[in-house]
N, C-alpha and C positions, 0 to 999 in steps of 0.2 A: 702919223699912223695911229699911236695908241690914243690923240685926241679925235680921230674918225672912229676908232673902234667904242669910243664914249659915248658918240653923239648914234651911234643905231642903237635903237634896243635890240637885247635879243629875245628869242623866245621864252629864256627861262625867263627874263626880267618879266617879259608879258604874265606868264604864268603865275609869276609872284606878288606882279600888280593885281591880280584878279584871283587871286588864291582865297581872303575869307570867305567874300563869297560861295565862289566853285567849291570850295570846300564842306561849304556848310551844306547843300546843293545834293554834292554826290559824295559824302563822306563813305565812308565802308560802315557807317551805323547809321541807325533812325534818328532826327533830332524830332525832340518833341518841347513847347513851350505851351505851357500852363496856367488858367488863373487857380485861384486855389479853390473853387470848386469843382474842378478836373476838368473842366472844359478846354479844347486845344485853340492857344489864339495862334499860332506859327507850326510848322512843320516842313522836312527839307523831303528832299525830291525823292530820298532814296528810301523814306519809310514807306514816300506813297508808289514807290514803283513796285518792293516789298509785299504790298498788301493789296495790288490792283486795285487803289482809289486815289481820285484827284484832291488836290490838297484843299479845293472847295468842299470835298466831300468831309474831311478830314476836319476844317477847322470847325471851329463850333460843335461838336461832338465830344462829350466827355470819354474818357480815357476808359471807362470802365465797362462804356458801350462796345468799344472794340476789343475785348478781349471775352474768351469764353465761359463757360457758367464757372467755373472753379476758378478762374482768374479773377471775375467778379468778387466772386464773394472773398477771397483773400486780399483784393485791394481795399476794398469796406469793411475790413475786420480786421489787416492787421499793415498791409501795405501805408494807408491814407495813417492811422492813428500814428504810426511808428515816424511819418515822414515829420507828421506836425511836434510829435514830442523831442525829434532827434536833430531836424532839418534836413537828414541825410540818409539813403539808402543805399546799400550797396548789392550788384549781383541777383536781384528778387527772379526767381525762377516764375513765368507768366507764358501765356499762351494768347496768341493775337489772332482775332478769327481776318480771315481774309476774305476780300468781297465774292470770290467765289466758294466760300463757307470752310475753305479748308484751316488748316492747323497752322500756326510756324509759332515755334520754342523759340522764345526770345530770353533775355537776361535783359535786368531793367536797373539804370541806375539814377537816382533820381534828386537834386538837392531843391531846397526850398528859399527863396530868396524874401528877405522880409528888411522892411523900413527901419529906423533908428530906434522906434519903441516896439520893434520885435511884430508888428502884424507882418504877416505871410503877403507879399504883393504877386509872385509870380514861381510856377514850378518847370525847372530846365529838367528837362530827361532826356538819357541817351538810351537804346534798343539794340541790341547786340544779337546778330541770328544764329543762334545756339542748336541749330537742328542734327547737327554730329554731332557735339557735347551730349544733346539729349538721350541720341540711340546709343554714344558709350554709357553712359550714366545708367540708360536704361539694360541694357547687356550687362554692366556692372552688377546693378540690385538681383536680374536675373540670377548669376552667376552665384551672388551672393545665397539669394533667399534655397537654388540650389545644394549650397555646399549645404545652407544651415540644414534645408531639409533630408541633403543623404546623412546627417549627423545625427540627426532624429533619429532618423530609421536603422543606423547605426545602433542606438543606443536603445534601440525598439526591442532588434533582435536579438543584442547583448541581454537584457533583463529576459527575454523571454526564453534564453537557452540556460540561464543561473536558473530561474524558476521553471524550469521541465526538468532540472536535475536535481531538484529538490522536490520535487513531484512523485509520490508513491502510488497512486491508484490511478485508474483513466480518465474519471471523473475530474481529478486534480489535472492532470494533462488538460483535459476538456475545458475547464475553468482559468487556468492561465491564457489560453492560444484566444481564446473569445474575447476576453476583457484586454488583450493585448494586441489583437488584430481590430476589435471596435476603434480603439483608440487613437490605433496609428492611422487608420484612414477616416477616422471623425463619421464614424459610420452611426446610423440610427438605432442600430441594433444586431446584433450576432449568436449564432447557434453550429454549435457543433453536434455535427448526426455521424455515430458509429454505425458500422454495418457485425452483422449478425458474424459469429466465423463461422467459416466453412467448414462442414462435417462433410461424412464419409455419405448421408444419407441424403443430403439435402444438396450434392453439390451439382453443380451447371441451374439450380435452378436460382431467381432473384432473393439477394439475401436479403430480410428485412433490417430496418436501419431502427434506430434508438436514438432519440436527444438525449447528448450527453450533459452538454451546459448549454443556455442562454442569458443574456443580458441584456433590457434595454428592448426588450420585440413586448407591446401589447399582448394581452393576452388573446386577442382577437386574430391579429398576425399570426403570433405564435400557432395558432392553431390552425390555422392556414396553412401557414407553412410545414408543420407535421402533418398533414393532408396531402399536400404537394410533395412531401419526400414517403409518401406508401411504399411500400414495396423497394424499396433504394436503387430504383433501376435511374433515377435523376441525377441520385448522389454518388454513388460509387459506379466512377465512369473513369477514362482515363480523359487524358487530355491538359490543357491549358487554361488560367483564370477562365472566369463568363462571367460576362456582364448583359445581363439581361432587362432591359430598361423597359419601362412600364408602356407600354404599346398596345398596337392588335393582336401581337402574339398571342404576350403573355395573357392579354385577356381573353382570346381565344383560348390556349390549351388550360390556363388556370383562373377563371373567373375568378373565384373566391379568394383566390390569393391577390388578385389584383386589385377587386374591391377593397378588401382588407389593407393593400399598400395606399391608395390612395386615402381611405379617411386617415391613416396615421399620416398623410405627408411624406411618403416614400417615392425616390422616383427611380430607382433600379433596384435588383437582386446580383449580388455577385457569388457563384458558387468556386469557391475555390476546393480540389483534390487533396484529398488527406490519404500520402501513399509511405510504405512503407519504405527502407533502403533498398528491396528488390523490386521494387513498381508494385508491390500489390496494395489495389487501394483498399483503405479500411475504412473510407467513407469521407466527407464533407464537412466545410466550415461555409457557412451561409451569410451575407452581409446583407441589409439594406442599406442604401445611399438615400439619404435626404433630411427631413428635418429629426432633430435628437430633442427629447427633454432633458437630457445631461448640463446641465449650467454651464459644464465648463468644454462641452462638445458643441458650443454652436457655432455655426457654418455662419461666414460673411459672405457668402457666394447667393447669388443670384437665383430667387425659385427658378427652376427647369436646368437648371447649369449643375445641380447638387449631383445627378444621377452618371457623373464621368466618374474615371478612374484611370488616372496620369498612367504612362508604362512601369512608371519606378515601386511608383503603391503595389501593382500588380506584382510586380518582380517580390516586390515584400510579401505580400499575401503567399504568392507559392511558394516563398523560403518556409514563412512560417506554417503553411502546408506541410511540406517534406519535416521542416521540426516536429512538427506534429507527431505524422508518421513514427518518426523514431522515437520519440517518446513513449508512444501509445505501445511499440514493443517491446521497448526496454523493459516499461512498465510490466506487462501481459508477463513477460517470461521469468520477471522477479517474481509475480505473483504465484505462476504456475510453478515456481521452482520451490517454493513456500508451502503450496497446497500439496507438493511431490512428496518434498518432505514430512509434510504433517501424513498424507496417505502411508507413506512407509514406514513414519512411528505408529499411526496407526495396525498397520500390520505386525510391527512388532510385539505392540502389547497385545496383537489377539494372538500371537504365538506363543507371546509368554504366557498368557491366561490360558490357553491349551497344554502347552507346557509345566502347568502349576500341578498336573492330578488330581485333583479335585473333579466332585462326582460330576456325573451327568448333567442332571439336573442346575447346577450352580454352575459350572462353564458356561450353560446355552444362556442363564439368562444374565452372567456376567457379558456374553459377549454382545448379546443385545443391548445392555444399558451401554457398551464401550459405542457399540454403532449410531446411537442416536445421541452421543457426543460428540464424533467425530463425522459421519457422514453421510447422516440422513436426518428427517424428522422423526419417522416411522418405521420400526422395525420389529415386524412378525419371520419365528423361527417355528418351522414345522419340524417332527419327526416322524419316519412313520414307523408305525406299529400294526398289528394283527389286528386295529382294528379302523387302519387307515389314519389322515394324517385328524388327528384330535388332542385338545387341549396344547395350543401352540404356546410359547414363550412371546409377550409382544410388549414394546417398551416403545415413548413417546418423550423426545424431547423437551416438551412446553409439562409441565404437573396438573396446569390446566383441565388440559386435553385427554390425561391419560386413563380415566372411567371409559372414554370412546373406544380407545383401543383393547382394554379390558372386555366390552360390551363385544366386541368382536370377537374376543378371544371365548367368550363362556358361550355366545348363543348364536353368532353368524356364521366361524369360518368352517365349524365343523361340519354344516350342511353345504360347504360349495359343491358345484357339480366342473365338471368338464370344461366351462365355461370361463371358470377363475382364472386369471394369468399367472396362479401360483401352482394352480394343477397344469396348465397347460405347460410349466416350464419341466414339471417335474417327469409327467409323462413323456413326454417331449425330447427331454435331457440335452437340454440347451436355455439358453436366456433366452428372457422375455420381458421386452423394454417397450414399456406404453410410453409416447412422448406427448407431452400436451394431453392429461385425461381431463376430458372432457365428461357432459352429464352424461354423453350418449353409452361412453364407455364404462361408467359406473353403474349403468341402468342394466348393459348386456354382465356385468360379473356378480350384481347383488341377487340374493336368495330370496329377498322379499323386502316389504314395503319398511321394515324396520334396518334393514343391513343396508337399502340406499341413503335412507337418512343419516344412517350412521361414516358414512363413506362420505358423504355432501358435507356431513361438520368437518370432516377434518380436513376440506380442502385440499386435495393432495392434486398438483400439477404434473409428477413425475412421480412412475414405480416399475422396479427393475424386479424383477424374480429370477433368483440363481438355485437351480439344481444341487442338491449335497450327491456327490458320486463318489463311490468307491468301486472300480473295476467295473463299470457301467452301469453298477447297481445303487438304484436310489433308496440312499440313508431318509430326505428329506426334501427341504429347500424353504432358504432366506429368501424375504420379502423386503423392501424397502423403498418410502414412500418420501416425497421431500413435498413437502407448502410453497404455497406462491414468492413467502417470503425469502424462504432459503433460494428460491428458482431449481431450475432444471438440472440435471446433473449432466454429468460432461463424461466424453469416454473415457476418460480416465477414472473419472465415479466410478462407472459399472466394471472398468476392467482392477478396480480396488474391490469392489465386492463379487469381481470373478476368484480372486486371488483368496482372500476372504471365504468364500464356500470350498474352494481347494483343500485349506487348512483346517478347516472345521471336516469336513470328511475326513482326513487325516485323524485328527483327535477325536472325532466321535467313538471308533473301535477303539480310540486307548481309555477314553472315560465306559464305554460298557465292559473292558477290562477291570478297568478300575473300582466298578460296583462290584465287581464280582471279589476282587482282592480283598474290599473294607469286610469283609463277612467274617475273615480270620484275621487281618491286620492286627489290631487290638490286642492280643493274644501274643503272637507274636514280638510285636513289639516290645511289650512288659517284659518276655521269657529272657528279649536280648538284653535289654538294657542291664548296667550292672548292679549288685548288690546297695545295700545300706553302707556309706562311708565310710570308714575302720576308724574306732577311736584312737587319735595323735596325741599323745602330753602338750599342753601346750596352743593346740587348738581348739576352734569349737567350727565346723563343716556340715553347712547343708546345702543339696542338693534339690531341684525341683522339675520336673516334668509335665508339660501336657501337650496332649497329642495336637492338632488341629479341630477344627469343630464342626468341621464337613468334611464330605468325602469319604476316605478309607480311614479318619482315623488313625495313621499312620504313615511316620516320616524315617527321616534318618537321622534325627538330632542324637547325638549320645553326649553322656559327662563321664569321668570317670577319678577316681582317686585311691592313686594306691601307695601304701606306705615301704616304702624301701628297706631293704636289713639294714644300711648303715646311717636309717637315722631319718633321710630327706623323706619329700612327700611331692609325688610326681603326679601334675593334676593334667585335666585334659576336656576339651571342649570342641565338639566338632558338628557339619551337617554335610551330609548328602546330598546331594540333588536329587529331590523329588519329595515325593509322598503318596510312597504304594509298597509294595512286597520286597519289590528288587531293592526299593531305597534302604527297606531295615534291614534285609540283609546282607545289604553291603557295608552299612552302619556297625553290623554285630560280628563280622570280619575285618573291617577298620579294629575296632577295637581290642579285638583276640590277637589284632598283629600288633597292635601299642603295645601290651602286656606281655608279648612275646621278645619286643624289643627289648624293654625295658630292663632284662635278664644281663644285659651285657654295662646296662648303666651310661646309654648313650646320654647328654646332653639334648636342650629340645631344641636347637639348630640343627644338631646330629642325626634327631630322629626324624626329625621333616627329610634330611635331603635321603634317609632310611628308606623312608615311605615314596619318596620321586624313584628313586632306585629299585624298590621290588614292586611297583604297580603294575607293570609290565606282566610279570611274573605272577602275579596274584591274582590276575584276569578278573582284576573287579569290573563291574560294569560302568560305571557313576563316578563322577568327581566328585568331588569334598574340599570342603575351607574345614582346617581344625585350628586351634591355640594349644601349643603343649607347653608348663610351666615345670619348675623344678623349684622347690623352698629347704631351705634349711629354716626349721624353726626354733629352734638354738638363737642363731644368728639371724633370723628375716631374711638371710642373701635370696633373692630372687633371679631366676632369669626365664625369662622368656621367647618365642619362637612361634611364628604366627604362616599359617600357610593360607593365604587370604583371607582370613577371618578377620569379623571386625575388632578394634582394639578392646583389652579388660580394663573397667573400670576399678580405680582405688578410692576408698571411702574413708577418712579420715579428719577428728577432728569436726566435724559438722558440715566438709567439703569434699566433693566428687571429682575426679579430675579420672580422662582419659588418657592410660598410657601411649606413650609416642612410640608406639613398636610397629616397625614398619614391615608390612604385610609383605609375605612371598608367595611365590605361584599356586593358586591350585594342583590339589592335591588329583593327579591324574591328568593335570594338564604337565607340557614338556617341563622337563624340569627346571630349577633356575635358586639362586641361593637365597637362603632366608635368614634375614640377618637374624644376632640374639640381642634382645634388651636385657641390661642387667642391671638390677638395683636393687634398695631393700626395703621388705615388709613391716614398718615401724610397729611396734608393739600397741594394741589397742588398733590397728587400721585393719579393715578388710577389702577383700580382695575379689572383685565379681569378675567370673565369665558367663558368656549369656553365647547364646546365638541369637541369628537376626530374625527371628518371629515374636523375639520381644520389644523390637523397635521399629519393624518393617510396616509398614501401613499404604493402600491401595492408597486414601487420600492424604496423605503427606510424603512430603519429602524425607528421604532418611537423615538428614541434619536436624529433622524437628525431630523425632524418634530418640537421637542419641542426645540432644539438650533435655528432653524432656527426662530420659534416665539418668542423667546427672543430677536433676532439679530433684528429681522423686526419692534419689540414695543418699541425695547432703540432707532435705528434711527429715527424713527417715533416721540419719544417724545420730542427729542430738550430738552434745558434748561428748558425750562418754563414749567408750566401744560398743560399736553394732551388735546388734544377737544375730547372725545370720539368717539363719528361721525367719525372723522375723521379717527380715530385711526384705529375701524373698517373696516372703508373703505380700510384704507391702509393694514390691515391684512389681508383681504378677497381678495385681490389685485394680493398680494404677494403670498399667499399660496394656494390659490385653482386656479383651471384654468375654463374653460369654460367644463371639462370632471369630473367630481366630483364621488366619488364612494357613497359617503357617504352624509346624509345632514349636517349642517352645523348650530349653537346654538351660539350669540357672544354676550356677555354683557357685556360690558364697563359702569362704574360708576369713577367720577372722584372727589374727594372732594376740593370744591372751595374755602371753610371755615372755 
């Protein structure tokens, strides 16, 4: 039996007999046999079923013929070189065109068979059909070039959210979002257009738009493009990306934008929405897609292919849209909250400069140089008189310009008629806000051929004219004009110089008070202040005075120095608030009540919390900062007691130092405790109290005031002891000028003994 089962074959044997053949025949790969000029002398059955051609087709045909342009050229450059140098290829990614022209991904492996002295006789290649390896492979690099490119745009929006938050103005907004949306979509060129905001006058109607930044747009573009956004009814839209691609549209609704896109090589517009956090849009970021001269922005894409834009690019663009947005308010409201505050210090110091008592005349034309500091270019103040409104106050920002507004003030304004928007406001008794003046409107308010030309230099784009009223009766009315360069003012401008004319009416009746007061102030004043110093054993005291140098003439500074029965010497330094009638004679009632205190021998912590305690009682009108001292000159003991006044200086030695006496409440403000400094007056040192019109100044700071009186009493004193007298002399010298705002309190006491 098992020698019958010997003698049949069976089928596998058959199969095995005929196996290299069949094998080689219908392998599951392409055989391919080579001379070494790549021509095919052999090939099996399954490359040529593979690539529908008969293997007559196949033989004699070089290897490089049947594979596609890129497969060509990598077997001639780097395939052939690499076989002959190595013998052996592994895996070469190739592409074999097929007789009916299509594709198939092959893998190629290839060895080189060569003779005993090394020539190349014959090349064996196997073909491997790699058509699912290729689409994972290719899904893979997709996948890939994906994640790489969401990590881009990752780190797109990452840089552009650190830099919008280091971004202070809109422009700076503007200037980030451009240069960083250009880039992330390799774009030709980018512009951000702001829309106008919306007022109370102009609203429902189209706001016009502004370039804020561009980068990278021709100048020929570019001005296409601000052509194309007029009126921002284009830009400020709601909606999603657009992509508007160089067509019959666009050349239809925009020729010249489209001519313009083509000689630079553009071949879309994409407008993306710049909205705020509540959807209001504030206007547009504009792309072109196509060719860049950026070196380092150019596009490998295909001309006519440049002008797409992937969903993800676009997802980008309207994030950084909405960044946008937020920025652009963040920004607006830091600004506005800035210029709030600057407007409200401005009001404050026109309250204080109304505040100060000072005449008529020096108020108005202090208030006019504060306004064309703070917010305007131009500001003319009228008042009126018995002979209407003539000879106005007018003050110009630029020094320039300021003969023009002079020239107004001597020979134009006083001829307006009816027609002036300064008369129109006052008669009127309400505002009167030109926007945008124009020739047409300088032509209807000029008086003649000299007042227009004069109005035409000073370029004025914006002028608000506010009424001065009191009880509906017109005191007057402020003018104020702004230049192209300042721009237009904003409601809040005008309702800063509503507020502004408020206050000035206000103070106008207390300064025509006030001329009336200075006529006897003077007098006054001298009658209160006290006596010549009392001669002390042991000191040498002088005292110095002066009024202010405008105005009434008259404040509420007093000094006083009185000598005790048991010895001491009780000094005293004080000011009022103000400078007029009520301030001196609150000053000369202050003082009558020190000396009245002084009978019980109070301490000068004692007598400050004295004076908190009967204010009440005293019905003074006025606060007060005073310094009350106590010396034993015997001994130099000092103490001191300060009810907001600023500290006294000690002069000693060739060196000035501010006592560290820490100030307590004004005098008539609620009460509150005041500490006492106590130390001693070394022998040879003197002892300055001052009030603050001797260090105060419109243009400096009160720390440069109070250094510079340290500086001026250490040179002044030399080695040796001060002469008092003198001392004053030389601080009164040095620190105030012939224009004083303030009056002026100076006690020098010097211990000899």
């Amino acid at each position: 039996m098992a020698d019958e089962e010997q003698q049949v074959p069976t089928e596998l044997d058959r199969l095995l007999e005929e196996d290299p053949a069949d094998l080689y025949e219908n392998a599951p790969c392409g055989y391919l046999s080579m001379v070494p000029d790549g021509r095919v002398a052999k090939v099996n059955g399954t490359f040529c079923a593979w690539t529908g051609r008969t293997p007559e087709e196949v033989r004699g045909s070089r290897l490089p013929d049947l594979l596609s342009a890129g497969g060509r050229v990598y077997y001639e450059t780097h395939l052939a070189p690499l076989l002959r140098l190595q013998g052996v290829v592994r895996e070469v990614a190739l592409d074999v065109v097929r007789a009916d022209g299509t594709v198939l991904p092959c893998l190629v492996n290839a060895v080189e068979v060569r003779d005993d002295d090394g020539r190349p006789l014959l090349v064996r290649a196997t073909l491997f059909e790699a058509t699912s390896r290729r689409r994972y492979e290719q899904a893979l690099l997709a996948a890939q070039r994906a994640t790489a490119d969401s990590e881009v745009r990752a780190r797109t929006l990452q840089q552009v959210v650190s830099e919008l938050a280091a971004a202070g103005t809109p422009e700076q907004v503007a200037d980030v979002v451009v240069r960083r949306a250009r880039a992330a979509v390799q774009a030709g060129g980018a512009g951000l257009w702001l829309a106008a905001a919306a007022t109370g006058a102009d609203t429902g109607r189209p706001r016009p738009v502004v370039l804020a930044a561009a980068d990278g747009l021709a100048p020929e573009l570019l001005a296409a493009l601000v052509a194309a956004a007029e009126a921002g009814a284009q830009l400020v839209r709601s909606g999603e990306v657009q992509v508007v691609p160089l067509g019959p549209g666009l050349r239809e609704r925009w020729p010249d934008l489209a001519t313009a896109m083509a000689e630079a090589g553009q071949e879309a517009v994409v407008v993306v929405p710049v909205s705020a956090a509540d959807d209001r849009h504030l206007g547009a970021l504009v792309l072109v897609l196509g060719v860049t001269d950026d070196s380092e922005l150019i596009s490998l894409a295909e001309p006519g292919t440049r002008g797409a834009l992937v969903p993800a690019d676009a997802d980008l663009l309207a994030t950084l849209g909405r960044q946008a947005g937020q920025a652009l308010e963040r920004v607006r409201l830091l600004l506005e909250t800035v210029r709030q505050a600057a407007r409200s210090a401005f009001l404050l110091e026109a309250a204080r400069l109304l505040a100060g008592g000072h005449g008529m005349t020096e108020t108005v034309e202090g208030l006019a140089a504060l306004a064309v500091t703070r917010l305007a270019d131009v500001c003319v103040i009228d008042l009126v008189t018995d002979r209407g409104l003539v000879e106005p106050v007018v003050a110009h920002t630029d020094p320039a310009r300021r003969h023009l507004v002079e020239e107004l003030r001597d020979l134009h304004l006083p001829r307006r008629d009816g027609r002036h928007p300064s008369v129109r406001a006052m008669v009127g008794r309400r505002t009167v806000w030109l926007r945008g003046v124009d020739d047409a409107d300088l032509q209807r308010m000029a008086t003649g051929p000299g007042h227009l030309a004069v109005s035409r230099a000073l370029e004025l784009a914006d002028l608000v004219c506010v009424p001065l009223l009191v009880d509906n009766r017109p005191l007057g009315v402020i003018s104020l004009g702004n230049g192209a360069q300042r721009g237009p003012f904003s409601e809040a401008d005008v309702e800063t110089a509503e507020q502004l004319a408020l206050q000035m009416s206000q103070g106008l009746e207390v300064a025509a008070r006030f001329e009336l007061e200075s006529r006897t102030s003077h007098t006054l004043q001298a009658s209160l202040l006290p006596p010549v110093p009392p001669h002390v054993p042991g000191l040498a005291v002088a005292v110095r005075y002066l009024p202010g140098s405008s105005g009434a003439d008259v404040g509420g500074d007093f000094h006083d120095v009185v000598a005790l029965p048991e010895g001491d010497v009780a000094l005293a330094v004080g000011d009022v608030v103000g400078h007029d009638v009520t301030a001196a004679a609150t000053m000369g009632q202050l003082r009558s009540v020190h000396r009245a205190f002084l009978a019980d021998r109070p301490g000068p912590s004692e007598l400050v919390d004295r004076l908190h305690g009967s204010w009440p009682l005293l019905g003074l009108p006025r606060m007060a900062t005073a310094m009350f001292a106590r010396l034993d000159p015997a001994t130099g003991a000092l103490r001191i007691a300060s009810a907001g006044h600023l500290p006294p200086l000690l002069v000693a030695g060739g060196r000035a130092e501010l006592l560290d006496v820490v100030p307590g409440r004004l005098l008539g403000a609620p009460p509150g405790p005041a500490p006492e400094w106590k130390g001693e007056l070394p022998v040879g040192a003197t002892l300055v109290l001052y009030t603050d019109g001797l260090v105060e100044s419109r243009t400096a700071d009160l720390d440069v005031g109070l250094a510079r009186l340290r500086t001026v009493a250490a040179d002044a004193s030399g080695d040796g002891p001060a002469d008092p007298g003198e001392l004053c002399d030389r601080l009164l010298a040095a620190l105030t000028g012939p224009h004083r705002a303030d009056d002026v309190a100076l006690l020098a006491l010097t211990r000899l003994r």
